[in-house]
N, C-alpha and C positions, 0 to 999 in steps of 0.2 A: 504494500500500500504506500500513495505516494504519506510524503509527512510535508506540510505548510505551516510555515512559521507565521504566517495572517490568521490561519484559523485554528484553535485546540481542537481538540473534540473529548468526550464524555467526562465532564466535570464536572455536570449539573443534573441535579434530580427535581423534574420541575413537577410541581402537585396545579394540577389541569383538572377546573372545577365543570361540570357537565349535571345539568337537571335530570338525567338520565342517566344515570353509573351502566345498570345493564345493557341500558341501547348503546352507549359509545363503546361500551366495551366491545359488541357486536361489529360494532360499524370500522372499529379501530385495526380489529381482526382483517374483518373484510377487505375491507377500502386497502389498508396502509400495510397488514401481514405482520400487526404486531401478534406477540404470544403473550398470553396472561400469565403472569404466575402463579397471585391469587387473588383472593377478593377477602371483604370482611361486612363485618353488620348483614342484620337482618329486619327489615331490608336492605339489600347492598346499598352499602354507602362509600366504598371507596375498594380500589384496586391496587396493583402495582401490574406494568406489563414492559412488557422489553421485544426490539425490533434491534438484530444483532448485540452490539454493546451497549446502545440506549438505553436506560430503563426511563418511565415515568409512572408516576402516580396518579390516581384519577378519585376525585373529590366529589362529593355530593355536593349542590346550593343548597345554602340556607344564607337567614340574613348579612348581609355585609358583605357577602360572597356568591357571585353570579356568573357563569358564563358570559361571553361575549355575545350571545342572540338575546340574551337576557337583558344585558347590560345595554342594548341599543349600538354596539361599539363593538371594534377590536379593541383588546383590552394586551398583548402581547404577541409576541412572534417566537417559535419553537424549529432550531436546526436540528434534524438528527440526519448523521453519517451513515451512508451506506455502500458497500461496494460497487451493487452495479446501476446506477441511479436512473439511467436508461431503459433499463428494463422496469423498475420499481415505477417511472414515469409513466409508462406503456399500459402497466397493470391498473395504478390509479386511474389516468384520464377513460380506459375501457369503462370503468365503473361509473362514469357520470359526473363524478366529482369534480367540484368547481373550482376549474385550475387558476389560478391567481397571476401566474409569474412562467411563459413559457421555459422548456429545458433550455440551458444557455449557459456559457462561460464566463465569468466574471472577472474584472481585471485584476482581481485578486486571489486569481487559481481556484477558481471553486466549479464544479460543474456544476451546474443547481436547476431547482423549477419550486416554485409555491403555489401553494393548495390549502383552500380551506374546506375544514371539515365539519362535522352534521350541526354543531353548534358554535360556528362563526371562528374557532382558534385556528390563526392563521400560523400553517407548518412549511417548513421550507426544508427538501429532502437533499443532501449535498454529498458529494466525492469530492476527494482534493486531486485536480486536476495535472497541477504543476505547483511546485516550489517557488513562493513567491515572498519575497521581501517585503513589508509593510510598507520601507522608504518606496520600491520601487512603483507604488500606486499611489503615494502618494499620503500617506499617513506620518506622523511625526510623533516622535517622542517626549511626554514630559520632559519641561527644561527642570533642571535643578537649578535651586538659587543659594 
């Protein structure tokens, strides 16, 4: 795999709230080819699933915490790594899903495409394309004083 010094990857366990735990879980499966690990509460109120080395968590709403269809808004944006993104493209867009962001290479080494899913969290599915420098696109580094 290549390795890109612009982008990490799996550092982050993000907890992704959905009015629905069992239908996203469904839909998450389906759509995107995540695996669940497990679930918890009765009724389901929250998950954990993983799509290669990703993992994330999935939350129940209740007050002060809403999905984005809920919320009227994008509320975040979610990278997960994958090997062949191409293909994982090919599989979502068959499924209907509402692609955001055609597949395309970004000037900062990334293959990518975005997609949003059954309750408005907009995902952006990525391969590190090439090795790229942050200077080389143009980012800069905290100055120290």
């Amino acid at each position: 795999m290549v390795k890109n010094r612009s982008v990490p990857t799996d550092v982050v366990l993000p907890h992704i709230t959905y009015s629905n735990v069992p239908r996203a879980l469904d839909w998450l499966t389906t759509t995107f080819g995540f695996v669940e690990n497990f679930r918890y509460g009765q009724p389901v109120q929250g998950a954990q699933m993983h799509l290669g080395g990703a993992c994330i968590m999935l939350s129940s709403a209740r007050p002060g915490r809403v999905s984005p269809i809920e919320a009227g808004h994008a509320t975040q944006s979610l990278t997960v790594f994958i090997e062949d993104v191409d293909a994982h493209y090919q599989r979502v867009k068959s499924t209907g899903a509402k692609i955001l962001e055609e597949l395309h290479e970004t000037e900062y080494g990334e293959r990518q495409y975005g997609v949003e899913d059954l309750e408005g969290h907009h995902w952006l599915f990525s391969k590190h394309a090439r090795d790229v420098s942050p200077e080389e696109w143009g980012a800069t580094s905290p100055s120290v004083t």
